[in-house]
N, C-alpha and C positions, 0 to 999 in steps of 0.2 A: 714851573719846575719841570726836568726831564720827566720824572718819573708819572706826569700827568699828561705825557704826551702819547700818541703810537707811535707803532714804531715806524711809520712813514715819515713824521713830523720829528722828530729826531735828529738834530746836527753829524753832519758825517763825523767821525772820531772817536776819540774815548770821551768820553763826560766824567772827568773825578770832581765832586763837588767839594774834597777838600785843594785841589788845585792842579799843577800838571807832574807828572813824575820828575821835574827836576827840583822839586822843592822836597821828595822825599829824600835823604839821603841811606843808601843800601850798602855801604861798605861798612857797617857796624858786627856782621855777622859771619866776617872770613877770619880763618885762623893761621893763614899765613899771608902774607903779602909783597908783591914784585918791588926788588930794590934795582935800582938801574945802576952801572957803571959806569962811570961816565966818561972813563981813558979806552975802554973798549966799544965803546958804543958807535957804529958806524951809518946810524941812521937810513937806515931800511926802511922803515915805517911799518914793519911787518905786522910789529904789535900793533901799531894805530889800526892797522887795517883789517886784522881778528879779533881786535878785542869786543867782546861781544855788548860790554857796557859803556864802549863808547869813553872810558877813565881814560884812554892816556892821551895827554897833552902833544899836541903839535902846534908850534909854529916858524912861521918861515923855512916851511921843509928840514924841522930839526923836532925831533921827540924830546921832549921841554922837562919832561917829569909826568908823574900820576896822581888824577883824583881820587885820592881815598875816598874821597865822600861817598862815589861810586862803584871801586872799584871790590867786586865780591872776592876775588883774590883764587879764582878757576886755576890758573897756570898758565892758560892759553899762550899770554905773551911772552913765557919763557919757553916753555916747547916750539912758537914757532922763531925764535932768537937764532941768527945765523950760528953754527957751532966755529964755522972759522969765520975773521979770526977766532975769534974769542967770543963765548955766550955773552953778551952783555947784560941781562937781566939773570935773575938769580931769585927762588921766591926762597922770604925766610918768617921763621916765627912770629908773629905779633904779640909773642911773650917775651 
């Protein structure tokens, strides 16, 4: 076990021995959360590229949607949302 090792003998990384933090899910604890547009959305990636939990989906060079699972719901990717045209993200209540 880590805990019977020093700390030389220790694997570089985090050690969670209930497993890797993508098995945690941490978007249970925001009280607002980012809704995308999707007639305004001109795929910047701005959000992909601040968002600091790594939630929002890209593929094929297009912003796809967001992982709630992760996503804490900061704002991040609607402050940096281009204002023109148009904000495409918008955060709203999770009530």
């Amino acid at each position: 076990m880590a805990q019977d090792l020093g700390w030389k003998e220790l694997p570089e990384g985090d050690t969670l021995k209930a497993g890797t933090a993508a098995q945690f899910h941490t978007g249970d604890w925001r009280s607002k959360k980012p809704v995308k547009d999707e007639k305004t959305c001109i795929n910047c990636l701005f959000c992909y590229i601040y968002c600091p939990d790594s939630a929002v989906k890209v593929q094929d060079g297009k912003m796809i949607g967001i992982d709630y699972n992760y996503c804490k719901g900061c704002g991040i990717c609607e402050s940096v949302c281009p204002v023109k045209p148009v904000k495409a993200i918008k955060m709203v209540s999770e009530r």
